[in-house]
Kinemage of the C-alpha trace (Angstrom):
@kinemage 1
@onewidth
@group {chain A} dominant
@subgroup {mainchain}
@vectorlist {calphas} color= white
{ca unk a 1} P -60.355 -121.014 -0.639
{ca unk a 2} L -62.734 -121.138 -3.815
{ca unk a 3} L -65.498 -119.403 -5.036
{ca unk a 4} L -68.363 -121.531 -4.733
{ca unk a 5} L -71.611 -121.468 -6.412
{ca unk a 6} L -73.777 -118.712 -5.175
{ca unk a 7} L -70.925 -116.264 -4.428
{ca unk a 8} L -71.080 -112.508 -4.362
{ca unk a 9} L -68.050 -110.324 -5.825
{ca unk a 10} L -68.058 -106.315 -4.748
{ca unk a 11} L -66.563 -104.380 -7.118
{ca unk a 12} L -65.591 -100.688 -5.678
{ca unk a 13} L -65.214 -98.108 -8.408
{ca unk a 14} L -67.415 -98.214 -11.916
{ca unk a 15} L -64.318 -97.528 -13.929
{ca unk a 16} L -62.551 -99.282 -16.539
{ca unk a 17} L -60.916 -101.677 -13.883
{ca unk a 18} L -64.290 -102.554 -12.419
{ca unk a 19} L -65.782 -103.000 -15.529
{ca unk a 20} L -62.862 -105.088 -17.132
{ca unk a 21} L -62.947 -107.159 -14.124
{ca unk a 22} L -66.831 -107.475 -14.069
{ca unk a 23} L -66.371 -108.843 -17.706
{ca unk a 24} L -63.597 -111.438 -16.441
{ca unk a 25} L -65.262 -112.361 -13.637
{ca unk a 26} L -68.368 -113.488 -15.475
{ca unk a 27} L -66.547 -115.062 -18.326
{ca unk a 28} L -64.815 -116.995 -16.183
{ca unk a 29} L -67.234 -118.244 -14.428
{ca unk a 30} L -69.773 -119.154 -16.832
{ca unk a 31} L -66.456 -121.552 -18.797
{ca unk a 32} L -66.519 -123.529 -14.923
{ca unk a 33} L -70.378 -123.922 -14.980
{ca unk a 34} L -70.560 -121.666 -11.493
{ca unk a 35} L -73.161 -118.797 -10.819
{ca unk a 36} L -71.817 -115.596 -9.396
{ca unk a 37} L -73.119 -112.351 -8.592
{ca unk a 38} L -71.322 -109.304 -9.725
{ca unk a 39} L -72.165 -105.721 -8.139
{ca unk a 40} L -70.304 -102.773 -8.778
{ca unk a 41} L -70.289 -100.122 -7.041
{ca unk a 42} L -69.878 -96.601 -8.251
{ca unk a 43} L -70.139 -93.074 -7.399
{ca unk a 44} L -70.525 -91.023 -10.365
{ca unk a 45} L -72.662 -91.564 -13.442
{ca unk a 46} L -70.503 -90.998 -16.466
{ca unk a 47} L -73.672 -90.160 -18.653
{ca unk a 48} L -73.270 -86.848 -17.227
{ca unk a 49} L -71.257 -83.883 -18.272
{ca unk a 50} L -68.161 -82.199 -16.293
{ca unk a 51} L -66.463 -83.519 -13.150
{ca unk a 52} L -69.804 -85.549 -12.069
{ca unk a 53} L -69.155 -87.590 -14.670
{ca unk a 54} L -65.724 -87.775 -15.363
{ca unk a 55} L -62.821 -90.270 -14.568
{ca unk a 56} L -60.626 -87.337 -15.421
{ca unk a 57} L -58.185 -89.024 -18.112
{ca unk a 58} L -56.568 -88.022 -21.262
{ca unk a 59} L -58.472 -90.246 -22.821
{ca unk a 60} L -56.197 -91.750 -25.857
{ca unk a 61} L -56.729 -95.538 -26.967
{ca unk a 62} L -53.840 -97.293 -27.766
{ca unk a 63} L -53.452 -99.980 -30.602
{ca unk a 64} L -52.776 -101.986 -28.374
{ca unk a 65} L -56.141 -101.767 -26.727
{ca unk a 66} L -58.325 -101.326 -29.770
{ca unk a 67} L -57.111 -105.177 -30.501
{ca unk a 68} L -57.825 -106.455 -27.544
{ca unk a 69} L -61.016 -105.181 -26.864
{ca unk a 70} L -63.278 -107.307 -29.948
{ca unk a 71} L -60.778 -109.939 -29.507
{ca unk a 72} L -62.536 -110.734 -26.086
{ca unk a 73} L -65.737 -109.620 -27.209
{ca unk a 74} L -65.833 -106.185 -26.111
{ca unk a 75} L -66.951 -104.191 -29.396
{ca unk a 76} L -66.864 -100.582 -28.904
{ca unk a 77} L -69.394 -98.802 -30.827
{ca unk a 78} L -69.033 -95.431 -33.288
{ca unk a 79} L -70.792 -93.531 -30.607
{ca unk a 80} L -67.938 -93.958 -28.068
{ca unk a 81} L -65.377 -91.963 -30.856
{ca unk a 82} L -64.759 -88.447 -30.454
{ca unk a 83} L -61.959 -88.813 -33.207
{ca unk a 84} L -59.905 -90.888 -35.017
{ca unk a 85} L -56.254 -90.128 -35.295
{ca unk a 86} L -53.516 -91.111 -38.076
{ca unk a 87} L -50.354 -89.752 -35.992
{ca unk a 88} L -48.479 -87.618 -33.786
{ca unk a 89} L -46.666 -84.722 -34.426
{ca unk a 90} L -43.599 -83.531 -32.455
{ca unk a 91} L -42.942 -79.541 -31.922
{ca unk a 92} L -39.455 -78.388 -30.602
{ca unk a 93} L -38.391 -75.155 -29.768
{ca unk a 94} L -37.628 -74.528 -33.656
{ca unk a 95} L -38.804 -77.241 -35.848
{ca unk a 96} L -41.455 -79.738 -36.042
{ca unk a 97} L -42.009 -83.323 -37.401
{ca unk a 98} L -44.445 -85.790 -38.029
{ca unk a 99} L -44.050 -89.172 -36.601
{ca unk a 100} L -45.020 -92.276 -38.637
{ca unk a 101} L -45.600 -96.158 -38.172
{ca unk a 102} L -44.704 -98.514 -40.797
{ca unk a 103} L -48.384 -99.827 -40.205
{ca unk a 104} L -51.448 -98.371 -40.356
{ca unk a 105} L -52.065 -98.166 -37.012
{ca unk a 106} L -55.796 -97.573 -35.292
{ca unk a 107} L -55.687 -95.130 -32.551
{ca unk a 108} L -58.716 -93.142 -31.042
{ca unk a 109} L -59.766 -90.133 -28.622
{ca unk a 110} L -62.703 -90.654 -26.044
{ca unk a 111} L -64.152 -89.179 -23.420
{ca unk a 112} L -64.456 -90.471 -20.169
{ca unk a 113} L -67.451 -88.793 -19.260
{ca unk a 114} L -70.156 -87.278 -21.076
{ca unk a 115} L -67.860 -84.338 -22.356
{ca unk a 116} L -66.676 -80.847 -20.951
{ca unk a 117} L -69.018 -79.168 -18.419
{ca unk a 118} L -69.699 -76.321 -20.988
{ca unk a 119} L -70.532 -78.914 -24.133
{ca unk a 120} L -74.082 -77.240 -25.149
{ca unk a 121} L -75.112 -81.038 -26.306
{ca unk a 122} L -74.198 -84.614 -25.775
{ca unk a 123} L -70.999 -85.808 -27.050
{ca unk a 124} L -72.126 -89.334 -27.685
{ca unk a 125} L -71.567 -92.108 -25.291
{ca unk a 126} L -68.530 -92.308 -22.847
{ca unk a 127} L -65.903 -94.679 -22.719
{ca unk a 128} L -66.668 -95.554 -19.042
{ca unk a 129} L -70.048 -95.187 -19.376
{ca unk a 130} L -70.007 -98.292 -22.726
{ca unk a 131} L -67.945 -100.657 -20.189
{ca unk a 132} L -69.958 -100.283 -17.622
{ca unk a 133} L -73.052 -101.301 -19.521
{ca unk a 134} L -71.675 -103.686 -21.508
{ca unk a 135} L -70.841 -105.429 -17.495
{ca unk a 136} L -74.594 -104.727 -16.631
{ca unk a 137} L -75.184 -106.581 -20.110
{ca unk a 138} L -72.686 -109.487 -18.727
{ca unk a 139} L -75.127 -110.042 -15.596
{ca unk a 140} L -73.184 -107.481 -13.080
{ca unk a 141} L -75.494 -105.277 -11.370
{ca unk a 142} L -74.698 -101.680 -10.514
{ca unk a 143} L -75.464 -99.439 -7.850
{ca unk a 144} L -74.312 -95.794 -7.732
{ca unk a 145} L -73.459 -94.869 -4.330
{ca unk a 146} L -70.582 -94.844 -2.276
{ca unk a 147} L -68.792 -97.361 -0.054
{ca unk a 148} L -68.583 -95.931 3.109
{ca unk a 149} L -66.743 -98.546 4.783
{ca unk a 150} L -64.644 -102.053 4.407
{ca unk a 151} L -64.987 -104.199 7.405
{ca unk a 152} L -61.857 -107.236 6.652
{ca unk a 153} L -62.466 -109.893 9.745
{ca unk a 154} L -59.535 -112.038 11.171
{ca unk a 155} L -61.123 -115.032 9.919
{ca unk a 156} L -60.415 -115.169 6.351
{ca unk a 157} L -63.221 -118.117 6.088
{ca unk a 158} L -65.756 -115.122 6.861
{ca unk a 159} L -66.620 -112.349 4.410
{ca unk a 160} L -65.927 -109.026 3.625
{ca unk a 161} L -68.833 -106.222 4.537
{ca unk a 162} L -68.951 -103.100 3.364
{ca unk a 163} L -71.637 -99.997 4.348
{ca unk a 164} L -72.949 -98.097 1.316
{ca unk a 165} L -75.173 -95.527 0.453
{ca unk a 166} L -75.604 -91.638 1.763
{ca unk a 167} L -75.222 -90.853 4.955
{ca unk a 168} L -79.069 -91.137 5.628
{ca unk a 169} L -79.533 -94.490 3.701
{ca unk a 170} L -76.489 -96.321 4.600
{ca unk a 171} L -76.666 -100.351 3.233
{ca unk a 172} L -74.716 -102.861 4.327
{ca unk a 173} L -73.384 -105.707 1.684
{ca unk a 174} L -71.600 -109.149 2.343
{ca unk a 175} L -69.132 -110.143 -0.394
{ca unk a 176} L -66.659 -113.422 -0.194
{ca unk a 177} L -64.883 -111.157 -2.940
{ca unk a 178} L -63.820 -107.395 -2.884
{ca unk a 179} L -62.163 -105.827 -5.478
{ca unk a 180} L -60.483 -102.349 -5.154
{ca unk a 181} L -61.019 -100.534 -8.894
{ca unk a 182} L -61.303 -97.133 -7.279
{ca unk a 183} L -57.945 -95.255 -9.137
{ca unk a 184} L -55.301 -93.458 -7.277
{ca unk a 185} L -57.825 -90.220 -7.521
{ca unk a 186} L -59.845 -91.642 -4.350
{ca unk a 187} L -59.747 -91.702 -0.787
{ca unk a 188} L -60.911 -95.048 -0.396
{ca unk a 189} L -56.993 -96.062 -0.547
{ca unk a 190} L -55.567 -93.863 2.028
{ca unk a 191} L -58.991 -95.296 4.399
{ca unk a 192} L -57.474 -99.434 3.482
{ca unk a 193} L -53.926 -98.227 5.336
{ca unk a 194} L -56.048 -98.483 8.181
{ca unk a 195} L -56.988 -101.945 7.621
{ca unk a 196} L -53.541 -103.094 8.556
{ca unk a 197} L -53.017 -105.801 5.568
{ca unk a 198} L -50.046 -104.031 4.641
{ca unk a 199} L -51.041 -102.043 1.641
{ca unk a 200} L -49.425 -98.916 0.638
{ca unk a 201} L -50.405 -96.265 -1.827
{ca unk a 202} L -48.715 -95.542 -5.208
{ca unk a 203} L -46.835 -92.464 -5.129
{ca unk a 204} L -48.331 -90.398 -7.408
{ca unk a 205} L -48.003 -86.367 -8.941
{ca unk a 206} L -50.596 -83.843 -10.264
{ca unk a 207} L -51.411 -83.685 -13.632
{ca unk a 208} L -53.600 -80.885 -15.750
{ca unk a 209} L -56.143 -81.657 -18.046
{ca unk a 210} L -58.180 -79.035 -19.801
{ca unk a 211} L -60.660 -79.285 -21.917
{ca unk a 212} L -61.425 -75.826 -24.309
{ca unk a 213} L -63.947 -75.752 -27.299
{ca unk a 214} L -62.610 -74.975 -30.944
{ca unk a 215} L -65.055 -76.731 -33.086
{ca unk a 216} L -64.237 -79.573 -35.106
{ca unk a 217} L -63.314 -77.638 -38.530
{ca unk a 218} L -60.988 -75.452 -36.496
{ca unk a 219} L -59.069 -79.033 -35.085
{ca unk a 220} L -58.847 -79.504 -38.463
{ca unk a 221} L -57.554 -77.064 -39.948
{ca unk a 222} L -55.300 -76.674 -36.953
{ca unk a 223} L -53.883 -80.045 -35.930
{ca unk a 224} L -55.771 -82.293 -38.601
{ca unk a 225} L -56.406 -85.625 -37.379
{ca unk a 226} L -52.822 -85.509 -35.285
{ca unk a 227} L -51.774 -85.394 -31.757
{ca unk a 228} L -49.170 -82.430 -31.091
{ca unk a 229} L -47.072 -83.609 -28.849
{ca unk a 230} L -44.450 -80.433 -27.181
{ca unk a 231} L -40.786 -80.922 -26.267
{ca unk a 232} L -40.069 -76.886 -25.497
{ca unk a 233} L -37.614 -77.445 -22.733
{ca unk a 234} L -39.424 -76.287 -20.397
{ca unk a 235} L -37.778 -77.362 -16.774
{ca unk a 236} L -41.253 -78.128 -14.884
{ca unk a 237} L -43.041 -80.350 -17.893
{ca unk a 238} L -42.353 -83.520 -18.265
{ca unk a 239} L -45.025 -84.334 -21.161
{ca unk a 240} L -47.453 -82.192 -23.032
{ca unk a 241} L -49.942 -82.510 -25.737
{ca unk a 242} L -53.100 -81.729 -27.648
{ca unk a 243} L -55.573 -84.261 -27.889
{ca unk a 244} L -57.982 -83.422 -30.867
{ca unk a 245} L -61.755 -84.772 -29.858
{ca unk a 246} L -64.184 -83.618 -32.321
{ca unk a 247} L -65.482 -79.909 -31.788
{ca unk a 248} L -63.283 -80.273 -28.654
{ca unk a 249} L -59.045 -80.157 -27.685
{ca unk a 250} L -57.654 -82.087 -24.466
{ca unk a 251} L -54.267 -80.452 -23.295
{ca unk a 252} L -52.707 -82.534 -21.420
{ca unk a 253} L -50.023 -81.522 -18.759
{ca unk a 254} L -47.478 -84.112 -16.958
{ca unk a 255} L -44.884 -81.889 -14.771
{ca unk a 256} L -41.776 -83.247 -12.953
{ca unk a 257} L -43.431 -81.508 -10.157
{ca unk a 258} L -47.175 -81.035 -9.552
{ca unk a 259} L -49.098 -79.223 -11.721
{ca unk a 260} L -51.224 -76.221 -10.396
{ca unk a 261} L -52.631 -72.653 -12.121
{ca unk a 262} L -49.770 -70.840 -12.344
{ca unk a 263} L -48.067 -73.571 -14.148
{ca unk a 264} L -50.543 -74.247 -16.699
{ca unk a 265} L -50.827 -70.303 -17.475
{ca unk a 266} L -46.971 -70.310 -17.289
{ca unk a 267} L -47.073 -73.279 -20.417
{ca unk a 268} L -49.870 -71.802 -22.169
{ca unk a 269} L -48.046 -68.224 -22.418
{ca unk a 270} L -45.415 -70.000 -23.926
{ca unk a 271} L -44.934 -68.437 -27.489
{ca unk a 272} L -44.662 -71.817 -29.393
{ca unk a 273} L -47.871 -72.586 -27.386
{ca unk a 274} L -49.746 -69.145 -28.120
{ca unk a 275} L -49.030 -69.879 -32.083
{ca unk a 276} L -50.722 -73.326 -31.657
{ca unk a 277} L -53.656 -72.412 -29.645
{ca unk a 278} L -57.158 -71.709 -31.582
{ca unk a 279} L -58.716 -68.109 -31.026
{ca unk a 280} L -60.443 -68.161 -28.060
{ca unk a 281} L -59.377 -70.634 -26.322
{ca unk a 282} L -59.191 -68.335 -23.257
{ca unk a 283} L -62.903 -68.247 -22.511
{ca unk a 284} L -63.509 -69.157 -19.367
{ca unk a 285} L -67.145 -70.208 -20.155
{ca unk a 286} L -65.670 -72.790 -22.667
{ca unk a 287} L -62.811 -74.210 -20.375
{ca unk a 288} L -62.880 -77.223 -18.088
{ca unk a 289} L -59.841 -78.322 -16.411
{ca unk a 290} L -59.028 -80.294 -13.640
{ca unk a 291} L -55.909 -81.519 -11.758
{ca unk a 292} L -55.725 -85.378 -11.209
{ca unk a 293} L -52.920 -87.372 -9.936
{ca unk a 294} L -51.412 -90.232 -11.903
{ca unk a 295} L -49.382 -93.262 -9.774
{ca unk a 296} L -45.166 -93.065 -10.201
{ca unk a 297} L -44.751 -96.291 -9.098
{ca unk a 298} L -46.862 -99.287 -7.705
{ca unk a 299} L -48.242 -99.924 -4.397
{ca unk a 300} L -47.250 -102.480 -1.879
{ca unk a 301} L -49.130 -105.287 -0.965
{ca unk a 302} L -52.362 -104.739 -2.557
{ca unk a 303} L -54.232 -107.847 -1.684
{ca unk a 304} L -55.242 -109.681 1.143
{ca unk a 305} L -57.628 -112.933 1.838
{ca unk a 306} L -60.683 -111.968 -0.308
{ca unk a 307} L -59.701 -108.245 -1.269
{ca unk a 308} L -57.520 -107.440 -4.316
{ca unk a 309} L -56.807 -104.014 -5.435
{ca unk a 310} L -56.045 -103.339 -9.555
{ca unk a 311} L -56.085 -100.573 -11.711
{ca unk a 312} L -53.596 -97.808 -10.970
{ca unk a 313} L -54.458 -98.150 -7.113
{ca unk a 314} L -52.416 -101.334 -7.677
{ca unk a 315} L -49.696 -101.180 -10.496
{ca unk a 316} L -49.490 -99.637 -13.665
{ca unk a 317} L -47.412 -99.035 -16.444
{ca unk a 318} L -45.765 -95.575 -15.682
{ca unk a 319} L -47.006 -91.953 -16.931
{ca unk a 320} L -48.242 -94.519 -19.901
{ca unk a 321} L -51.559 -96.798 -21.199
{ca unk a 322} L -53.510 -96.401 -17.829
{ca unk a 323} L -56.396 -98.058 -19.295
{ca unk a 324} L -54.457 -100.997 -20.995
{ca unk a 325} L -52.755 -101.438 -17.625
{ca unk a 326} L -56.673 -102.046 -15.724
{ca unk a 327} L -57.378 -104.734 -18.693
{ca unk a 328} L -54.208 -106.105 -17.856
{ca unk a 329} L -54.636 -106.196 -13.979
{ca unk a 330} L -58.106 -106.772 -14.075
{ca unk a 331} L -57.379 -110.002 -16.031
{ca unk a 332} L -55.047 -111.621 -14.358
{ca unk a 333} L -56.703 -111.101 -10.608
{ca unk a 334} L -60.014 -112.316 -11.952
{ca unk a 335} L -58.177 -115.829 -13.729
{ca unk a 336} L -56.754 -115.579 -10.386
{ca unk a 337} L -59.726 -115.476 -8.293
{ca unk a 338} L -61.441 -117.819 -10.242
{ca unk a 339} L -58.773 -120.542 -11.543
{ca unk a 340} L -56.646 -120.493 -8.092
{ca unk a 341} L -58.909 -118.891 -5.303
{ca unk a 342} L -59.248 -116.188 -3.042
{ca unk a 343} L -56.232 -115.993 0.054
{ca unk a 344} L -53.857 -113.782 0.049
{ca unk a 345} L -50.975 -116.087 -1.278
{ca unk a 346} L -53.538 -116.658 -4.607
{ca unk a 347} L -53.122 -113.130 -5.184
{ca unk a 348} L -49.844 -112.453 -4.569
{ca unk a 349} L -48.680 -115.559 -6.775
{ca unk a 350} L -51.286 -115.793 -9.486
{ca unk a 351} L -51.911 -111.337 -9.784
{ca unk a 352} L -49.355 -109.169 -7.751
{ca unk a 353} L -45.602 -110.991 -9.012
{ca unk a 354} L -47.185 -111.450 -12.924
{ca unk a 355} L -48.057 -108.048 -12.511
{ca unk a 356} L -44.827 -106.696 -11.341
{ca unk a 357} L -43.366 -109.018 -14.177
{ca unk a 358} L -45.547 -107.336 -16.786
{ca unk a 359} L -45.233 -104.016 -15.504
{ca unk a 360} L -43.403 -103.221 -12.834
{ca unk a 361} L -39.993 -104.532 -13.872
{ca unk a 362} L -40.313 -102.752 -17.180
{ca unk a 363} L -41.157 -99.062 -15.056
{ca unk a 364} L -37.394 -99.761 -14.124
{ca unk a 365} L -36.548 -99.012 -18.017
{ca unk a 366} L -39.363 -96.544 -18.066
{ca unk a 367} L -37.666 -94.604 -15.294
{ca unk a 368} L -34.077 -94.415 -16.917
{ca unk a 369} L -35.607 -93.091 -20.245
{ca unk a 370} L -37.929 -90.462 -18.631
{ca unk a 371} L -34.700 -89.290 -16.790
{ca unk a 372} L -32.770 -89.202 -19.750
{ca unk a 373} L -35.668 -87.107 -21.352
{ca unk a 374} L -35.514 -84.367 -19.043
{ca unk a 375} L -31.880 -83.792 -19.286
{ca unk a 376} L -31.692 -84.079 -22.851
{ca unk a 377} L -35.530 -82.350 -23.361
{ca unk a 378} L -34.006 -79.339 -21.569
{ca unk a 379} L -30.824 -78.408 -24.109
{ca unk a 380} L -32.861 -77.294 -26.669
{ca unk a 381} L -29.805 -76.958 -29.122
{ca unk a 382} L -29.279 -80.841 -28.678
{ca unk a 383} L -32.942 -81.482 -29.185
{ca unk a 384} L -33.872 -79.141 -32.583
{ca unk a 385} L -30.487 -80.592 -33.713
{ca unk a 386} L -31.604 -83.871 -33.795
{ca unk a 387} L -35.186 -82.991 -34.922
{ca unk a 388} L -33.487 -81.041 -37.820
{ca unk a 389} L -31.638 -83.899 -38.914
{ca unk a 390} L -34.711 -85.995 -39.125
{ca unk a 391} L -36.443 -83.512 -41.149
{ca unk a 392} L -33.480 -83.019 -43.504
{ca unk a 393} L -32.525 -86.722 -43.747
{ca unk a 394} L -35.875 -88.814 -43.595
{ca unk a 395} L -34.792 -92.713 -45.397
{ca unk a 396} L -31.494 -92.816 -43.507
{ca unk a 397} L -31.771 -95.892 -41.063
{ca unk a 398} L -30.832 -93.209 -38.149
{ca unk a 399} L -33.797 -91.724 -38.691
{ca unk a 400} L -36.395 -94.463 -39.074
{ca unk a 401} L -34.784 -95.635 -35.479
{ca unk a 402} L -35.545 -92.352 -33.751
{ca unk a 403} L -38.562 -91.992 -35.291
{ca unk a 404} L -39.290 -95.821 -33.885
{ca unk a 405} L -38.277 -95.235 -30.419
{ca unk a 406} L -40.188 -91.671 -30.823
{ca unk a 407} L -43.425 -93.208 -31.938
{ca unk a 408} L -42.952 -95.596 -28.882
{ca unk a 409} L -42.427 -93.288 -26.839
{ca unk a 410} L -45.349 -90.919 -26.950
{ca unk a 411} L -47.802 -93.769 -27.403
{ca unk a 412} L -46.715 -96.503 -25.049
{ca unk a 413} L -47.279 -99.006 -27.736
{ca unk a 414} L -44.304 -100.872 -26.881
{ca unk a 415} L -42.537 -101.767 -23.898
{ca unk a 416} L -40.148 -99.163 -22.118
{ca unk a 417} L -37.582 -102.231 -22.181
{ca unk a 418} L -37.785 -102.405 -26.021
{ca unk a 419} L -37.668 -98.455 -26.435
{ca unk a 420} L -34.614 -98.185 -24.255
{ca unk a 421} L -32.345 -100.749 -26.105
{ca unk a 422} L -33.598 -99.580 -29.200
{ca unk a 423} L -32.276 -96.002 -28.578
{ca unk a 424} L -29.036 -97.507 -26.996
{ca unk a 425} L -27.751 -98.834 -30.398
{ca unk a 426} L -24.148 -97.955 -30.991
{ca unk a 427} L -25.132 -96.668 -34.375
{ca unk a 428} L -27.293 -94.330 -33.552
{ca unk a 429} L -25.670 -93.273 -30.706
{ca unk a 430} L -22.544 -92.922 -32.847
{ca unk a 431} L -24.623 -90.686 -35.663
{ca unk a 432} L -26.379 -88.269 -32.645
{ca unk a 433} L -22.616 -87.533 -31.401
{ca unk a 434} L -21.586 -86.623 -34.853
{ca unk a 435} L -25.113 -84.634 -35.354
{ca unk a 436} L -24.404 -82.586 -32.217
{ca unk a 437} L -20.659 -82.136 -32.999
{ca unk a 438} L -21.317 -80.587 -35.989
{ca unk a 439} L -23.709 -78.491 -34.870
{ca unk a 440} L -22.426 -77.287 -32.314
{ca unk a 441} L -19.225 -76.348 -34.366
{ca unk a 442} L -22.144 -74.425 -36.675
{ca unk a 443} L -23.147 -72.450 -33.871
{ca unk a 444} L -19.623 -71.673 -32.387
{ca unk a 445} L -18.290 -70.462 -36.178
C-alpha cells in the first residue's frame, strides 16, 4: 500500500516531530517525482509567550543535533539562540568541577515558545516556532486547531478522517496518512487506546521546569556561559540543573517520583541551592513554571495501517535528547512511509524494530546507569570523594575517564551503551575502590 500521487498526509501536533516529519515527508517525495500534501495540525502558536505557546521543554541542543540539522538543510538562524554554552559544571554537596570535552563542542539553549509569560519583550524566535515555518516553507500547510477526533475504518484500503476545529466550527479532513507527533503531554494518546490497534502509552513521570528572570549580566557573572548541573543527594531528584538563556535561567527538575510544589520549594531551600540562586529569584511576577511529564519507556504498538505515532508518544531515548529522538523517529517512519508504504507491517519493520534498535535497546543500559546513580548520588561521602579526587588529580587517565562518562552523561551525546562500559573499566573501578578506601579511613581517623 503506496502513496500515490495526489496523497494527503495529517500531521497531529506542530512540534518538532511534526515538523521533522513534514520536512521528510516532502524531501522524500520530491527525490520519487510524487506530489503530496502535507497539513499539520497544531494547537498552540509558539510565537506567543507562556504556556500558550510553549512545548514545555528544557530546551538544550545537543551536538549531536546542531550537526544534523544544516547537514539536511535545516539552518537554524541567530534569532532562535538564547545562549551559547562552552560546558557544564558539576556541584556536589562540597565541591564542584567543571566538565570538559576534548573538542570544542557546539551546544545551545532555546526556547520552545516565545519565552516566559512575564518576558516584558520578545525573546527572538522559538525553536518550534523556526521548524514549523521552515515545513510551511517545504510546501506543508498548517492549521492551528485541534483534532477532535480519529476515525481508523476496518478497511485499511480506505482513509483515515479526522474532525477538527472548535467545538462550533468543527472540519472534517481525509488523510491516506496520519501521523501522531502530539508528545506524551496530550490527551490525544490516552483517546487512540480506544481505537483498539493495540497501542499503549509510554509510562511517563512529572517533571518541573521554571523559568525566573536574572538578566543576562547576572547569568554571567553567576554561571558564565555553563550549565550547573546538581548531584546534592537528595533522595526524590533524580537530575537537576540550571539552564542559562540570555536575561533568563531554566531550572530543570527530574524526580524519581513526580515532581509537584512542595518538592520544588523543598530543592530550592536547599542551602547549596540558596548560594547559587540570583537575588530575587523568588518573585512571583518573574516566575513561570510548569510540570510536564517526560516518557520512561516506549509505547507499544504505535502504528497501524496508515497511522504511525513518533516523537516521545512513540519511543525515545530515556530522561535524554527528546528532540534528537523526534529527528530520529520522524526519519525513519517518513523513509518508511515513502520507500516501503503505509500497512501496519511497513511500520513495524521499516520504523517501530529500527527504532527499538536505535533506542530502545540502549534505554536497557540507560536504566542500569540511572539506577546506579541514585544509589551512589545518595552517599554523599562516596560522591565528593570522587569529585575531590578529580579536582586534586586532573591529567591522571582516571580522571579524564570520569570526566568522559560524566560529560556523557549529562548531555546524552553518546549512547547509554558506550557510557556504561566506559565506567565499567577495571581500572577505574579499581582506582574509585582505592579513592573511597582511603577516604573513608580519613574520616574514621
Amino acid at each position: 500500500m503506496q502513496l500515490k500521487n495526489g496523497a494527503k498526509i495529517a500531521v497531529i501536533g506542530g512540534g518538532p516531530a511534526g515538523s521533522f516529519f513534514a520536512h521528510f515527508a516532502l524531501t522524500y517525495a520530491r527525490q520519487l517525482g510524487i506530489e503530496v500534501s502535507v497539513t499539520i495540525f497544531e494547537k498552540k502558536d509558539f510565537a506567543r509567550k507562556g504556556a500558550p505557546g510553549c512545548n514545555m521543554s528544557a530546551g538544550v541542543l545537543s551536538e549531536a543535533l546542531l550537526r544534523k540539522l544544516p547537514e539536511h538543510n535545516i539552518h537554524l538562524p541567530p534569532s532562535c539562540i538564547q545562549q551559547e554554552i562552552e560546558g557544564y559544571f558539576l556541584q556536589v554537596p562540597e565541591y564542584g568541577i567543571p566538565l570538559h570535552y576534548p573538542h570544542k563542542t557546539r551546544i545551545v539553549t532555546v526556547f520552545r515558545g516565545s519565552g516566559p509569560r512575564f518576558a516584558d519583550r520578545d525573546v527572538s524566535e522559538s525553536f518550534d516556532y523556526f521548524l514549523l515555518e521552515h515545513a510551511k516553507e517545504m510546501g506543508a500547510q498548517v492549521i492551528l486547531d485541534p483534532v477532535t477526533n480519529i476515525q481508523i475504518p476496518k478497511n485499511p484500503k480506505d482513509s483515515i478522517k479526522l474532525t477538527y476545529g472548535k467545538e462550533a466550527s468543527k472540519t472534517e479532513y481525509t488523510a491516506d496518512l496520519v501521523v501522531g507527533a502530539f508528545g506524551v503531554n496530550s490527551d490525544t494518546l490516552y483517546e487512540l487506546q480506544k481505537l483498539g490497534f493495540g497501542y499503549i502509552p509510554p509510562k511517563t513521570v512529572q517533571t518541573c521546569i521554571m523559568d525566573i528572570y536574572p538578566t543576562r549580566a547576572v547569568n554571567n557573572a553567576l554561571y558564565g556561559n555553563n550549565i550547573y548541573v546538581f548531584s546534592l543527594g537528595l533522595k526524590f531528584i533524580r537530575f537537576a540543573s540550571f539552564i542559562p538563556k540570555g536575561d533568563f535561567l531554566t531550572i530543570c527538575l527530574v524526580g524519581t517520583k513526580e515532581m509537584n510544589k512542595t518538592l520544588l520549594n523543598e530543592f530550592l531551600n536547599q542551602p547549596k541551592i540558596q548560594e547559587m540562586l540570583p537575588k530575587g529569584w523568588d518573585d512571583v511576577k518573574k516566575r513561570c513554571i510548569c510540570f510536564p511529564k517526560i516518557p520512561v519507556n516506549h509505547a507499544r504498538h504505535p502504528y497501524t495501517n496508515r497511522f504511525v505515532i513518533i516523537g516521545d508518544a512513540g519511543i525515545s531515548r530515556t530522561y535524554k535528547n527528546g528532540i534528537d529522538s523526534a529527528f530520529t523517529t520522524a526519519q525513519l517512519a517518513a523513509k518508511t512511509a515513502f520507500e516501503k508504504g503505509v500497512t501496519e507491517k511497513d511500520f513495524e519493520k521499516g520504523y517501530f524494530n529500527p527504532a527499538k534498535i536505535l533506542l530502545g535497546r540502549d534505554n536497557v543500559y540507560g536504566s542500569v546507569i540511572l539506577t546506579a546513580n541514585d544509589i551512589i548520588s545518595g552517599e554523599k561521602h562516596l560522591v565528593s570523594s570522587h569529585i575531590k579526587y578529580m579536582f586534586e588529580h586532573p591529567d591522571t587517565w582516571e580522571t579524564k575517564r570520569m570526566n568522559e562518562v560524566l560529560w556523557n552523561s549529562v548531555t546524552g551525546n553518546a549512547p547509554y551503551k558506550d557510557i556504561f562500559f566506559k565506567s565499567v573499566h577495571p581500572r577505574l573501578l579499581i582506582n574509585l575502590f582505592l579513592v573511597t578506601a582511603r577516604s573513608l579511613l580519613r574520616k574514621n581517623e
